[in-house]
C-alpha positions in Angstrom: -77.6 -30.5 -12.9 -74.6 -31.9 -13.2 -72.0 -32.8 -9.5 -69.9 -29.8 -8.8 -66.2 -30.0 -8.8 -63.8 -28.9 -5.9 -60.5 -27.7 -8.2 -58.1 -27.3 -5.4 -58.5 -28.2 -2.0 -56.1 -29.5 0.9 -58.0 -32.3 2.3 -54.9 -34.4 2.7 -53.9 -31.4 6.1 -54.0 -32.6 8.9 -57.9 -30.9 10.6 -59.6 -32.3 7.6 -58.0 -35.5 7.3 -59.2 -36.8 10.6 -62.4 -36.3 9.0 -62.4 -38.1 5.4 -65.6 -40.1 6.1 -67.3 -37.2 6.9 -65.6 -34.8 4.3 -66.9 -37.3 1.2 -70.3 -37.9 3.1 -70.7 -34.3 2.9 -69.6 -33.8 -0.3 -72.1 -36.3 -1.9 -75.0 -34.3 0.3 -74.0 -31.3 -1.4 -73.9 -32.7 -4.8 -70.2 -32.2 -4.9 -68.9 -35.5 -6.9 -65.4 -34.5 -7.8 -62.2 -32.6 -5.9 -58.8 -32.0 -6.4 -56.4 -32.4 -3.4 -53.6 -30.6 -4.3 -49.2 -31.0 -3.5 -48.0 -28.2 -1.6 -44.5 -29.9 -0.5 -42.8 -32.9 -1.9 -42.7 -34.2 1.6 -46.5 -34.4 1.5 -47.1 -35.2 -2.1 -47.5 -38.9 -0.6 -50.5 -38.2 1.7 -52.1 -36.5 -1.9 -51.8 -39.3 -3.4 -52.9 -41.8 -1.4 -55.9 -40.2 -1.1 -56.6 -39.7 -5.0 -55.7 -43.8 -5.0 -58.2 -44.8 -2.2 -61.1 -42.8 -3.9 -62.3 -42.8 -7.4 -63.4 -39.3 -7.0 -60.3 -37.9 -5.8 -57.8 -36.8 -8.0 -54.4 -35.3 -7.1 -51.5 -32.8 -8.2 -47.6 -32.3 -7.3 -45.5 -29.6 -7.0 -44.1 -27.3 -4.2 -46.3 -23.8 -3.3 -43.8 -20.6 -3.5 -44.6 -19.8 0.3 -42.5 -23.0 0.9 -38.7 -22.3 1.2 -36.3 -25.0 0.5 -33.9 -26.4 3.2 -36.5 -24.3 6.0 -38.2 -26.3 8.3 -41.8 -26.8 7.3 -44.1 -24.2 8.2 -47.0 -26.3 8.6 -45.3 -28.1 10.9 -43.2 -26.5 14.3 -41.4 -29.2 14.9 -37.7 -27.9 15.1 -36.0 -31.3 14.3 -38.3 -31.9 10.9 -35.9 -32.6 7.9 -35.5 -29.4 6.0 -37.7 -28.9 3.0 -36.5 -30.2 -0.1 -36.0 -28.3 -3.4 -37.8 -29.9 -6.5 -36.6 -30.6 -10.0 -37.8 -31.5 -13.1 -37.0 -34.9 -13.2 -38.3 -35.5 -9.7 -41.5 -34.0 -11.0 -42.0 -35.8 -14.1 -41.3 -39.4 -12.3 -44.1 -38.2 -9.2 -46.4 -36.5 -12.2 -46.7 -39.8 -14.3 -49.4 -41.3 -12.1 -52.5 -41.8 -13.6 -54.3 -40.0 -11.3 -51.9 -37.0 -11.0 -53.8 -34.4 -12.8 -51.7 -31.6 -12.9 -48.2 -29.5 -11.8 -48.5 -27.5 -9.0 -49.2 -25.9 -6.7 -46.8 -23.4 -8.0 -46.0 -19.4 -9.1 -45.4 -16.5 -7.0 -46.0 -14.9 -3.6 -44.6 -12.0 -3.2 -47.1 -11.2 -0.1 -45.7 -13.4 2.5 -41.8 -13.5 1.7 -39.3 -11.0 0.9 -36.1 -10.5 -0.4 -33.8 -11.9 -2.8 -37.0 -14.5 -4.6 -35.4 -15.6 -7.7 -35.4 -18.9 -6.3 -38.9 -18.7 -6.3 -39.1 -17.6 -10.4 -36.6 -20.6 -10.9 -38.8 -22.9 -8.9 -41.7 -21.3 -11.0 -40.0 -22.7 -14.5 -39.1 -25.9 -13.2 -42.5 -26.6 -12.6 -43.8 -25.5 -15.8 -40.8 -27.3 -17.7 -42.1 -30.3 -15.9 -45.8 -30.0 -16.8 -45.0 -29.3 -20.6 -42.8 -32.6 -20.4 -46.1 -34.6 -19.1 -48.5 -32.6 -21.0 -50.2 -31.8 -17.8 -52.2 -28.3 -16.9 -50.7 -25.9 -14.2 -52.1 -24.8 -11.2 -50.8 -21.3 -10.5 -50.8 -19.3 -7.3 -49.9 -15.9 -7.6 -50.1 -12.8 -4.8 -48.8 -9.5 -5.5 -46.6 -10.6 -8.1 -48.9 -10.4 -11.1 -46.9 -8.8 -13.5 -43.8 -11.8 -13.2 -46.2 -14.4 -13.2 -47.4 -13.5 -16.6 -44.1 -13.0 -17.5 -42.4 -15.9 -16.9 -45.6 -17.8 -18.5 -45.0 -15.9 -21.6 -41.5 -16.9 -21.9 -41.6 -20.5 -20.8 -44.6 -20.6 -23.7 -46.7 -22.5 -20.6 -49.9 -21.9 -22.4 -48.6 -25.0 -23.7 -50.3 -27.1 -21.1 -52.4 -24.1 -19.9 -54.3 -24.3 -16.7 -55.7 -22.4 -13.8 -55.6 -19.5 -11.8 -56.1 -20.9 -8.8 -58.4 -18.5 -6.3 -58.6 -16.0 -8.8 -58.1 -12.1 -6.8 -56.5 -10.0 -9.6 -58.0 -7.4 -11.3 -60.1 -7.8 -14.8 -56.9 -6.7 -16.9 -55.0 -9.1 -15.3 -57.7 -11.8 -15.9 -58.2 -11.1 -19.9 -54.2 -11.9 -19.7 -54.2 -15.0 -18.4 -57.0 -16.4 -20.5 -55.1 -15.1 -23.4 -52.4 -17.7 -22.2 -54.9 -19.9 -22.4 -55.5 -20.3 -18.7 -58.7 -20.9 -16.9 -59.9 -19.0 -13.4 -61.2 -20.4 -10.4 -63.2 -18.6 -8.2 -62.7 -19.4 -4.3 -65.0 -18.3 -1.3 -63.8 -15.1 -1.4 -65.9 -14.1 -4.2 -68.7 -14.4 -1.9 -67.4 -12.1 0.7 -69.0 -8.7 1.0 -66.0 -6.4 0.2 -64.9 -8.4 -2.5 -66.5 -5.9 -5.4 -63.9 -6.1 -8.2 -63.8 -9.8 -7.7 -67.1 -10.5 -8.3 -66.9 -7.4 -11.5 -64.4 -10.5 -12.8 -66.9 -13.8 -12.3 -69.7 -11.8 -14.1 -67.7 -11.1 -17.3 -65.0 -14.3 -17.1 -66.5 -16.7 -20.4 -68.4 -19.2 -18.6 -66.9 -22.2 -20.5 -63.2 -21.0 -19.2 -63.9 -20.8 -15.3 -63.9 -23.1 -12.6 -65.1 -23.0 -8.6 -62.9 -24.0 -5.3 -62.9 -24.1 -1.7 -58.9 -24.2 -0.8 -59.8 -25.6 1.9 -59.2 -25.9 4.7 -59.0 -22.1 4.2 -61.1 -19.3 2.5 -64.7 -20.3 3.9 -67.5 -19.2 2.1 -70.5 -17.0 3.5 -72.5 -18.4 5.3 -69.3 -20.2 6.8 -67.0 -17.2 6.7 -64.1 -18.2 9.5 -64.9 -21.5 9.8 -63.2 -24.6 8.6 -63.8 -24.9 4.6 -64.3 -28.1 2.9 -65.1 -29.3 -0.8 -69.1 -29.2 0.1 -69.2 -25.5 0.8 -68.0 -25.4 -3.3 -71.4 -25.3 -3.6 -72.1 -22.1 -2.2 -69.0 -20.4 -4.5 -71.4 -21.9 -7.5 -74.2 -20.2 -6.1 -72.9 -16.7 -5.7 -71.0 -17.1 -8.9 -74.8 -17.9 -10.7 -76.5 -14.9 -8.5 -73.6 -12.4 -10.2 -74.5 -13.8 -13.7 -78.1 -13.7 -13.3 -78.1 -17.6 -14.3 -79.4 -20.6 -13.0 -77.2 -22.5 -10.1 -77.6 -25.5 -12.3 -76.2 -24.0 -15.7 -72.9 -22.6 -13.8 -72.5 -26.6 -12.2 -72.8 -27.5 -15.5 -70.5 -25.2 -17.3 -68.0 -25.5 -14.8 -67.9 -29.2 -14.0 -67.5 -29.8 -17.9 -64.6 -26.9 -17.9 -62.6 -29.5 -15.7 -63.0 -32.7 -17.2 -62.0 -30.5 -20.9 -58.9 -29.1 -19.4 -58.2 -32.4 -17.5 -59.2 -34.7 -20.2 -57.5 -37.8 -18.0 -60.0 -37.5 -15.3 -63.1 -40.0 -15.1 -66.6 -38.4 -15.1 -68.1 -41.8 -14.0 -70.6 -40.1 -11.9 -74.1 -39.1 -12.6 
């Protein structure tokens, strides 16, 4: 059985990075070898990556999430004299996204969920980033909510399939699925394809091709069952694998398998030095 692979978590915020000795300890208890801490702010991106640089078995990303407004204060943060957010560009994005162990651009896309209003910032934030990865030849990680429709839109006419890469914690519908594969984009599956009301999520992990999906925690967020409102970390992947194997009707083992060599195929710059 091959060591399961976090795709995106936060590990670099602030409740789980008291905790890193305990966070890898636990992810090598659960058989968890790999994870991707992933850039939600410029501002941050250096926490990221000094954690992918201090361990071989932590890779990283840049880019800016759409929930994060340039020249606002940051929202993870309250502090009301914080230097405003800064808005990224390409070039910014291809210097940061040369590192070695930078894996991908993102986290980027489209939220239509928690802001309002004018977001066309957002859409051009959206192509920078995808102009950026297509420079590097680096995968995107995409996070879309309730905004579908210009997602795929804009990845149809930036020609991002490119670079391809995920769907970070995949909610949409099966339609919207077989679209973004077409693109040539993988799925990952969060905790939230365990929860219990989650039906037409888990309709989509049955019938996603196996060699095309990945599993996640975001944590600190998203908390599988049994851990539903806890604090997530990339150890509880392990029980998104196993509900993910239950809806197949397939061995734990084979979806480890599938999905760990998904991610070291669409993130071919990645070490699998682990056992």
């Amino acid at each position: 059985m091959s060591r399961l692979v976090d795709s995106h978590c936060h590990i670099n915020f602030p409740d789980l990075a008291v905790r890193t000795p305990e966070i890898l300890a636990n992810m090598e208890a659960a058989n968890v070898g790999y994870a991707m801490c992933i850039s939600v702010t410029l501002e941050k991106f250096p926490e990221v990556l000094a954690l992918a640089e201090q361990h071989d078995n932590i890779y990283a990303t840049v880019g800016v999430h759409p929930d994060y407004e340039a020249g606002a204060p940051d929202p993870d943060n309250p502090d009301a004299d914080e230097i405003p957010l800064v808005e990224p560009d390409v070039e910014t994005l291809v210097r940061l996204g040369s590192h070695p162990k930078v894996l991908a651009v993102g986290e980027t896309g489209l939220d239509y969920y928690r802001l309002t209003g004018d977001l066309e910032w957002q859409r051009e934030r959206f192509r920078t980033h995808i102009r950026a990865a297509k420079l590097l030849k680096k995968p995107l990680v995409i996070h879309t909510r309730n905004a579908a429709e210009d997602t795929l839109r804009i990845l149809e006419e930036e020609n991002a399939g490119e670079v391809g890469g995920i769907f970070h914690c995949f909610t949409e519908s099966w339609d919207v699925a077989q679209r973004g594969l077409a693109l040539g984009f993988h799925l990952s599956f969060s905790g939230i394809v365990t929860f219990k009301n989650a039906v037409a999520l888990k309709e989509v992990a049955a019938k996603a091709p196996l060699d095309r999906i990945l599993v996640e925690t975001d944590s600190p967020y998203l908390a599988p069952v049994p851990y539903r409102g806890k604090t997530n970390e990339p150890a509880f992947v392990q029980y998104v694998a196993a509900e993910i194997a239950q809806l197949r009707g397939i061995d734990p083992a084979a979806v480890a398998d599938a999905t760990t060599a998904n991610f070291f195929r669409l993130f071919p710059r990645a070490v699998r030095d682990l056992t």
